[in-house]
C-alpha positions, 0 to 999 in steps of 0.5 A: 198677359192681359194689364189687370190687377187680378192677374198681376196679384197671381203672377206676383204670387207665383214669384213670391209664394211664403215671402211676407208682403204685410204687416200689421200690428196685432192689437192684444200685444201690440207686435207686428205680425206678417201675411205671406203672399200664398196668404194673401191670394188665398184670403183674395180669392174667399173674398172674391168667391164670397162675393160670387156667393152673395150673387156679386160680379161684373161692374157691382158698385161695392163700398168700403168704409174703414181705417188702413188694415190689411183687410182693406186691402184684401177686400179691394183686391177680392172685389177687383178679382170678380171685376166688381168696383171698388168704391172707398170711404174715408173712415171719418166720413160723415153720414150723409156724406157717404149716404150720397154716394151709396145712393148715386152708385145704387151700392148693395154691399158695403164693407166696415171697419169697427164700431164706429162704422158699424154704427153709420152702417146702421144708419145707412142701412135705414136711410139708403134704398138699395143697401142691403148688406153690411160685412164688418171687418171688426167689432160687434153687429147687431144680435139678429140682424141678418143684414150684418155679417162678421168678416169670418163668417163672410169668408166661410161662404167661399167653401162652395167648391163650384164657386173655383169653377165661377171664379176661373171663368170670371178671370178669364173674362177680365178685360184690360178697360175694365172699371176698377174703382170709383173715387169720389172726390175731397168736396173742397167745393160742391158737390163730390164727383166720383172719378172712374179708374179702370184696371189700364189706368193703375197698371199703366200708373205702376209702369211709369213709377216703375220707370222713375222710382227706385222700388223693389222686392227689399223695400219696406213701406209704412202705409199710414194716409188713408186707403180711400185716398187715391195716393195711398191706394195707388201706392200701396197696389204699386208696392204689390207690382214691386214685389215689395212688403207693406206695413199697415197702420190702422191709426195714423196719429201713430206714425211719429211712434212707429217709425222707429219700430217699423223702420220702412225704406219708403212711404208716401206723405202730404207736405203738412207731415213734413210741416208738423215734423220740422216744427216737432225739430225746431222747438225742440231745438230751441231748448239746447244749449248754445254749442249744441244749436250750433253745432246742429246749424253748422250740420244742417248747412253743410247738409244743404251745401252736400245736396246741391251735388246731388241734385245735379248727380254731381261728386261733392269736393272732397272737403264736403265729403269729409264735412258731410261725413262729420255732420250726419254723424253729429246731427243728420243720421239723429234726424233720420232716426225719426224716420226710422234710419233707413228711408231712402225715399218718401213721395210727397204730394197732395199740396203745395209746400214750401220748398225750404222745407224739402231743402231742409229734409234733404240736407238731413239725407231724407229722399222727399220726392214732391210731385203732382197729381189728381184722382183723375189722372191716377195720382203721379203726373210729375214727380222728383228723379232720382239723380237731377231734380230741382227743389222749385219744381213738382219734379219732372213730368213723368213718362207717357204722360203728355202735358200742355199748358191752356188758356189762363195758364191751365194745366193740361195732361194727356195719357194712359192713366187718365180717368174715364170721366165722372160716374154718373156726371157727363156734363162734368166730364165734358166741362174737363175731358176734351180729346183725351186731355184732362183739364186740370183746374190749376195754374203752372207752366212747364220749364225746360221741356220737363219740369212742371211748375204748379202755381195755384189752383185756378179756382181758389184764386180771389178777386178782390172789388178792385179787381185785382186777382190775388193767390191764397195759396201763395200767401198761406205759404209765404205767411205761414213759414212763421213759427208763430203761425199753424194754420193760416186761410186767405180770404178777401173774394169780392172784398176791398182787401185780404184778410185771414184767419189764422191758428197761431201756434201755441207751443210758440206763444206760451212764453209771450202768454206767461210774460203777457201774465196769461194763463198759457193753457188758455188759448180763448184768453190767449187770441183775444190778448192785444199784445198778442195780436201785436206781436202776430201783426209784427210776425205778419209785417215781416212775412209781406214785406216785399209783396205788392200792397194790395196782396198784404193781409190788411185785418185778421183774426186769431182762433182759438182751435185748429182747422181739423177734419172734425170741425169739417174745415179740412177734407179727409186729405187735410186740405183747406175747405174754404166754403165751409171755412167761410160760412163756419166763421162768415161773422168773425170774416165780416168783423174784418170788413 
């Protein structure tokens, strides 16, 4: 059988038939309702014959612009079944932002969510010189504007019984190569690229994650990152290839509440999930009494102790066994209910993370399986194995995925899951796609011959006017373990030192601001408060005390509002954006100087 996701869905289905495969939260009762297989491939193939309708087919550029629904995902794969590309949308994204897309790939059709994308849509439609349609999965269009169709009415134009014909002769037509999707890359600097997956890429991606991870037709999944991210898209067409159920949640703010109701076995996650979740764990903590804390430390050592075992797939003495066995049940099986009760595994990748904290969800008996990886090579180049990892590490390097490492200690990959280049771009793609090896852009180095180390991306990295190159990465992490700090951004290119910007955690200063006679529920009065700054520089000290001198923040500056992906100092991914960031704040930074 040819490698194409169009095939694979049908093969799938053949095996499933009336099984479930999605959930999702129906909105009147706030119930989850199910999507059986059988479901699924019907409601694919309306969209793909829709689509035929319309006068859609190979390689037409098609958008979609929504929160995770299972019409997401339908739509993706609908689209993929006329051997159409699929070019997805962050829900948030702004107006211009996907106007510049929709122009380079000339797109004619573009899928939307809600009202909120309505209304973009509208925009689009008046400001874009090749869109011309609009379907909306929910919401209210417009009143006579035929431009606009409603999702049902879109599927009613598959009735045509001559459009089966189209759509046979189109599947038989599907070629392994065949361009899949068109990812346009975070923006974290210029001008966003769009990187080509073909169908090889994702079947060969779903293979070797096959090899390493432990997934299969009993395993729930919570899909709750963003669709248009190359992570969950990957993973939640993975879960499909295992025969596995996915459950979608539309509003990820949600994902805390529903946990617990949903009670998946895996899902895939960023570092800054676990960050807010452990700090969720320790101020709560902070309130027990004393013999509750101790009790909960004595559990969580002997939980860090137990997994030095298991990490080397190792038996623990028997005393342990017994330890670990009292622990998990006065502390570590409390833990995991937050997650459920019953994850077994959680990807985690998409930035780097402070590996204390990995230690620490596996001493509860959470599965965190970090790794690396890029829109460009289809999401997984290294990730944990089940039975020998190492918490330092960004797992070990996965199978038929070749890696080197370059000039500058470059990362380099090479393997059947590598992109086709930049849509539009070739002086892009030639700047990073030599012989088949995919130049990464960031710093690591390989240790025994399988583990990868990435330790910085080579372009963030900051030359002071002395000349000394300094690693915002690694200081953001060393700096940011502080409880009192939330969100820290390293700056100081060019300058004679390093400053920073940071966003204390207010959670953890509210006791100081009411002992300091501040009003706690002010964060304005709370950053400009010099025993405030005081302390914050006490907290800094400590952090970068063993550190070189010229690395140490020298001068910084306390906001009163959190980086977020509405003031456009965040990507849609959570990552820093540190151009924005630095012209947004360019008068507070020069302050510092």
């Amino acid at each position: 059988m040819k490698q194409h996701i169009s095939l694979m869905l049908r093969e799938r289905v053949s095996n499933y038939g009336n099984r479930q495969v999605f959930q999702y939260k129906n909105k009147t009762n706030g119930k989850y309702k199910s999507i059986s297989w059988n479901n699924l491939l019907d409601l694919t193939f309306k969209v793909s014959k829709s689509l035929i309708y319309l006068g859609f087919g190979h390689n037409d550029k098609i958008g979609i612009l929504s929160s995770n629904k299972p019409k997401w995902t339908i739509t993706d794969l609908g689209i993929l079944g006329i051997r159409g590309v699929v070019v997805p949308f962050y829900a948030t994204a702004s107006k211009n932002d996907i106007k510049y897309i929709v122009d380079e790939t000339k797109m004619k059709l573009l899928f939307v969510g809600c009202n909120e994308q309505i209304e973009k849509a509208s925009w689009l439609l008046e400001n874009c010189e090749t869109l011309e349609k609009i379907v909306a999965f929910e919401g209210s269009i417009p009143v006579n504007d035929d431009r606009f169709i409603e999702w049902s009415a879109f599927l009613d134009l598959s009735f045509d019984d001559h459009l089966n014909e189209k759509l046979d002769q189109i599947t038989e037509e599907v070629q392994p190569d065949d361009l899949a999707t068109i990812i346009y890359t975070s923006g974290t600097t210029g001008v966003p690229k769009g990187a080509m997956l073909g169908h090889d890429n994702f079947m060969n991606a779903f293979k070797i994650n096959d090899e390493r991870l432990n997934i299969d037709e009993s395993d729930i999944s919570l899909c709750f990152l963003p669709l248009s991210h190359v992570f969950e898209r990957t993973w939640t067409l993975f879960i499909l290839y295992c025969g596995a159920t996915n459950v979608f949640l539309e509003n990820p703010k949600d994902v805390i509440a529903e946990l617990p109701v949903v009670k998946p076995t895996a899902m895939c996650t960023v570092p800054r999930f676990f960050e807010k979740t452990y700090d969720g764990i320790q101020q709560e903590s902070e309130k027990w009494p004393s013999l509750k804390k101790q009790i909960f430390n004595w559990s969580i050592s002997i939980g860090h102790k137990y997994i030095e075992y298991l990490k080397k797939s190792k038996k623990a003495p028997a005393i342990l066994e017994l330890k670990n066995s009292i622990a998990d049940k006065l502390v570590l099986k409390k833990l995991r209910s937050i997650f459920g009760g019953k994850i077994k595994v959680m990807p985690c990748s998409g930035a780097a993370i402070d590996p204390k904290l990995i230690r620490f969800f596996h001493a509860t008996g959470i599965f965190v399986n970090y790794g690396y990886g890029a829109t460009e090579t289809t999401a997984t180049v290294s990730c944990f194995k089940s039975g020998v990892y190492n918490f330092d590490y960004c797992g070990s390097i996965m199978p038929e995925v070749s890696i080197r490492i370059g000039e500058n200690q470059e990362i380099f990959v090479k393997g059947k899951t590598i992109f086709k280049g930049y849509y539009h771009k070739p002086e892009e793609t030639a700047k990073v796609l030599n012989e088949g090896w995919y130049q990464t852009g960031d710093e690591g180095f390989i240790v025994e011959n399988e583990y990868l180390v990435m330790t910085d991306r080579i372009k963030d990295l900051i030359k002071t006017s002395g000349g000394k190159y300094i690693s915002p990465q690694k200081l953001e992490l060393l700096i940011g373990q502080d409880k009192f700090i939330e969100q820290i951004v390293i700056l100081g290119d060019n300058k004679k030192y390093i400053t920073a910007l940071i966003v204390p955690s207010f959670a953890y200063l509210k006791e100081f601001a009411e002992k300091f006679g501040l009003n706690p529920n002010n964060n304005e009065l709370i950053v400009s408060n010099n025993e405030i700054k005081d302390l914050m520089q006490k907290r800094i000290d400590l952090c970068q005390a063993n550190i070189t001198s010229y690395e140490k923040v020298v001068k910084f500056t306390l906001l009163p509002e959190t980086f977020n992906i509405n003031n456009q100092t965040l990507t849609n991914t959570l990552k820093i954006r540190r151009k924005i960031i630095a012209q947004q704040y360019n008068e507070l930074i020069e302050k510092m100087y």
